[in-house]
C-alpha positions in Angstrom: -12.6 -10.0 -3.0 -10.5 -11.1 -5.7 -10.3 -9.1 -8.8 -8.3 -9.7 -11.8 -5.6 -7.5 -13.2 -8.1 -7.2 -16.4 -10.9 -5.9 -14.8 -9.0 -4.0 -12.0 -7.9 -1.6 -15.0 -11.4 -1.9 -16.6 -13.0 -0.9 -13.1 -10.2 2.4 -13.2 -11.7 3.8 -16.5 -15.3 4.0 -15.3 -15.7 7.7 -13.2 -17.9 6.7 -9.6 -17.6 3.1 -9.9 -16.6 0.2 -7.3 -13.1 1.2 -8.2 -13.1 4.5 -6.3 -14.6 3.0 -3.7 -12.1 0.2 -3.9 -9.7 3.8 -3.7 -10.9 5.5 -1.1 -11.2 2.3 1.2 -8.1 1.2 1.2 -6.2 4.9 1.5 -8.1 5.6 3.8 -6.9 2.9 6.2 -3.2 3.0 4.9 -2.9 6.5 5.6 -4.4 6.5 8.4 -1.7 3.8 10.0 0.7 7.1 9.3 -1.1 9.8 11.1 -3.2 11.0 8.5 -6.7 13.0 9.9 -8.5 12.7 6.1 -11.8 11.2 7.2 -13.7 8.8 4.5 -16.0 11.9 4.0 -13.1 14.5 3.5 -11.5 11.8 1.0 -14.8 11.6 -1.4 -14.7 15.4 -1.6 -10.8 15.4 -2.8 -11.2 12.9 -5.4 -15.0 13.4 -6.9 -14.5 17.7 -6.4 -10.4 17.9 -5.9 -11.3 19.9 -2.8 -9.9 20.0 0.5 -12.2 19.9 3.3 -10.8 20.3 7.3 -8.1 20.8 9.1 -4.7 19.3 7.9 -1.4 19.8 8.2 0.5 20.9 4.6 2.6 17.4 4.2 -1.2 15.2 5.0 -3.0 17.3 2.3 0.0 16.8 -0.2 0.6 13.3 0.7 -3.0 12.6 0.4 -3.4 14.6 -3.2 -0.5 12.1 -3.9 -1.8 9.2 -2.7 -4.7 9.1 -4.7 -2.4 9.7 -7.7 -0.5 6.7 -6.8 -3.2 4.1 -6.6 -4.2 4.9 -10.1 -0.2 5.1 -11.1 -0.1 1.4 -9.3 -3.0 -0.1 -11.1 -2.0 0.9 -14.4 1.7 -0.4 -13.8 0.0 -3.8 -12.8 1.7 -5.9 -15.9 5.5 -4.3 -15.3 7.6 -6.0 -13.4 8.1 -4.9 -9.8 11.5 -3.4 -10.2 13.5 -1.2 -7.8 13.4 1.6 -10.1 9.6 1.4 -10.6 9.7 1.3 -7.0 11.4 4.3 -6.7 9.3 6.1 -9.3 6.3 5.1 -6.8 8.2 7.0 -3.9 8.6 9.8 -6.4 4.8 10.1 -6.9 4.2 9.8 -3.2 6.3 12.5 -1.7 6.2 14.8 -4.4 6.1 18.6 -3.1 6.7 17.0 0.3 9.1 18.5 3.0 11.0 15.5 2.3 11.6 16.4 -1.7 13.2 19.8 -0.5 15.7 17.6 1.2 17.0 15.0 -1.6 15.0 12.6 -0.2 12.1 11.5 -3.1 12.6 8.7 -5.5 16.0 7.6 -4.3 16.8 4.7 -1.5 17.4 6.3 2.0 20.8 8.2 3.0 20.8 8.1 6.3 20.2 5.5 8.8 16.1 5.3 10.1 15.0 3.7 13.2 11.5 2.9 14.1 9.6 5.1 17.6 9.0 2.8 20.3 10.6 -0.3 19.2 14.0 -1.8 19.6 14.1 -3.1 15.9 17.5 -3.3 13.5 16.5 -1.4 10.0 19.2 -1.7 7.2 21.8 0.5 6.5 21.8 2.9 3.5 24.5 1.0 2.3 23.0 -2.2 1.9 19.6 -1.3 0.5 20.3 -1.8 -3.0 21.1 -5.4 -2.5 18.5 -6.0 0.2 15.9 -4.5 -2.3 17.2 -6.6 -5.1 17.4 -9.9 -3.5 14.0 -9.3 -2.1 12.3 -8.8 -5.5 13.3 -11.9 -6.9 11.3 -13.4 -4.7 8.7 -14.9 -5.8 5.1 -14.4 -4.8 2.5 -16.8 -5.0 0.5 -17.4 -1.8 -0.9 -15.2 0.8 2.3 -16.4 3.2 4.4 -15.3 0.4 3.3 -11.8 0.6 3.2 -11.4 4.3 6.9 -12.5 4.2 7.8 -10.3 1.6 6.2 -7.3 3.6 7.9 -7.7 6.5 11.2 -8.3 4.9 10.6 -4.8 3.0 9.7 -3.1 6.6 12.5 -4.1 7.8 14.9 -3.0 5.4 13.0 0.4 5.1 14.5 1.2 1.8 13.2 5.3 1.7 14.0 8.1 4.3 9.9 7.7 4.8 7.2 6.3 3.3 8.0 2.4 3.6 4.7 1.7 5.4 2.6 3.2 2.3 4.8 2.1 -0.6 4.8 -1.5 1.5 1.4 -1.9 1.4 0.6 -0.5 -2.0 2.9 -3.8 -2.9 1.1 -5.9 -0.8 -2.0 -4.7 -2.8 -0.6 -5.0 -6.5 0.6 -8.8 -5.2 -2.7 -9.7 -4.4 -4.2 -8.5 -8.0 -1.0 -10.4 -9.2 -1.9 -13.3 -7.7 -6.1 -13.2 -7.9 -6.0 -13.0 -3.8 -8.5 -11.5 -2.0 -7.1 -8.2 -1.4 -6.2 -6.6 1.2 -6.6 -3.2 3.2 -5.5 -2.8 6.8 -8.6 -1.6 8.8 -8.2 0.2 11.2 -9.8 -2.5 13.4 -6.3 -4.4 13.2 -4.4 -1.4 13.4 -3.0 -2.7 16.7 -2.4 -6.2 15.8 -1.0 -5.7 12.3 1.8 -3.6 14.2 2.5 -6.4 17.0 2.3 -9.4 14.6 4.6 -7.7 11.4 7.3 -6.3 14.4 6.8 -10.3 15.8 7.6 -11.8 11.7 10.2 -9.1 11.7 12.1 -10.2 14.9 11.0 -14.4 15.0 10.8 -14.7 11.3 7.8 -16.3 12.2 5.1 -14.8 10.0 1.9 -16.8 11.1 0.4 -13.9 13.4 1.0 -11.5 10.1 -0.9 -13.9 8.1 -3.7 -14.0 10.4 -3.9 -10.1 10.9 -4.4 -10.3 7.0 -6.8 -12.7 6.3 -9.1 -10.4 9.1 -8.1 -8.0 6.8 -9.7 -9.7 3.6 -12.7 -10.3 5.3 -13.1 -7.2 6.5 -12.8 -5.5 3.1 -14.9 -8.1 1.1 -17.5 -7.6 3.7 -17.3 -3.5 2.9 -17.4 -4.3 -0.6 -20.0 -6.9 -0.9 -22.5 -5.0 -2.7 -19.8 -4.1 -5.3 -19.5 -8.0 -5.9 -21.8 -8.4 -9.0 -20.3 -5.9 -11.0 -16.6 -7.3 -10.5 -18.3 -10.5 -11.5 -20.4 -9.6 -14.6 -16.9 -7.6 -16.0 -14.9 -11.2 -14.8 -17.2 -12.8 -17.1 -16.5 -10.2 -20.0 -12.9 -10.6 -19.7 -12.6 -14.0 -19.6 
């Protein structure tokens, strides 16, 4: 589904609409690609009662609270330029009153070298972040190839201590509204191949499986969200 940056915010103003479900869709799946064990159900409850339902471990809960936060911080940032300190203010909102703040590591690029479980892949060095980062957000982003490159490029620099896969693919999402793509939220039905095809862009630089995983993706979500369609295109039409 392909919403406008207009109507995006609009959609963030009205309490129970297609935007929280929009919300709790997409963080959902995101969070759960990091270990997360908030169900859909347990997600509704935080945001429509701010309660916390189940059995989670202290950094999930506060990760999750933060989460939400963040989608909302994202979508009203939409129209400022994708900057590395607006990226970093992101990471701030993410791991806020997380294990990782006690240790220096919120809101600033990583300080020590990271490596990824289970696969042999080269991550940058602290040292070369900053003009990693930099170089990569010049680029720009027009097409749905554009920001699967882009994605894996920013995996594999893995600019934070932790976090990359979240703050990755809240960019991927903002690019999409950027762009009027259909947007994207990694199901857990590709959960498997979105891992093998972005470690295959980032080791082949050949980012066609990636692409595919995410068009899946697209359909996927727009096929969750269909009966949302005719509100996002009555408030297109108000916009416009």
């Amino acid at each position: 589904m392909k919403i406008p940056i207009n109507v995006m915010q609009k959609l963030s103003k009205i309490k129970n609409s297609v935007y929280d479900n929009i919300k709790i869709e997409y963080l959902y799946h995101s969070n759960k690609l990091e270990g997360s064990t908030f169900s859909v159900q347990q997600l509704n409850i935080l945001l429509e009662e701010n309660l916390v339902t189940g059995e989670h471990s202290v950094n999930d809960v506060q990760e999750t609270i933060n989460s939400l936060k963040l989608f909302d911080f994202v979508m009203d940032t939409l129209k400022e330029p994708l900057t590395s300190r607006l990226l970093r203010e992101y990471h701030s909102i993410l791991k806020k009153n997380t294990t990782d703040e006690n240790y220096g590591f919120v809101g600033v690029y990583k300080k020590i070298p990271n490596q990824l479980r289970s696969v042999d892949l080269v991550l940058a060095e602290p040292y070369e972040v900053e003009e990693l980062m930099e170089n990569l957000l010049k680029k720009k982003i027009k097409t749905l190839q554009d920001i699967a490159d882009f994605h894996q490029r920013f995996e594999q620099i893995h600019p934070f201590q932790d976090g990359n896969g979240r703050i990755g693919r809240f960019i991927m999402l903002r690019q999409c509204l950027e762009n009027k793509i259909d947007l994207i939220a990694i199901d857990e039905e590709y959960n498997k191949e979105y891992r093998e095809a972005l470690y295959k862009a980032q080791t082949t630089e050949n980012i066609g499986g990636l692409v595919e995983v995410l068009k899946k993706c697209q359909i996927r979500l727009d096929e969750k969200l269909a009966s949302d369609r005719p509100i996002v295109e009555q408030l297109s039409e108000e916009v416009d």
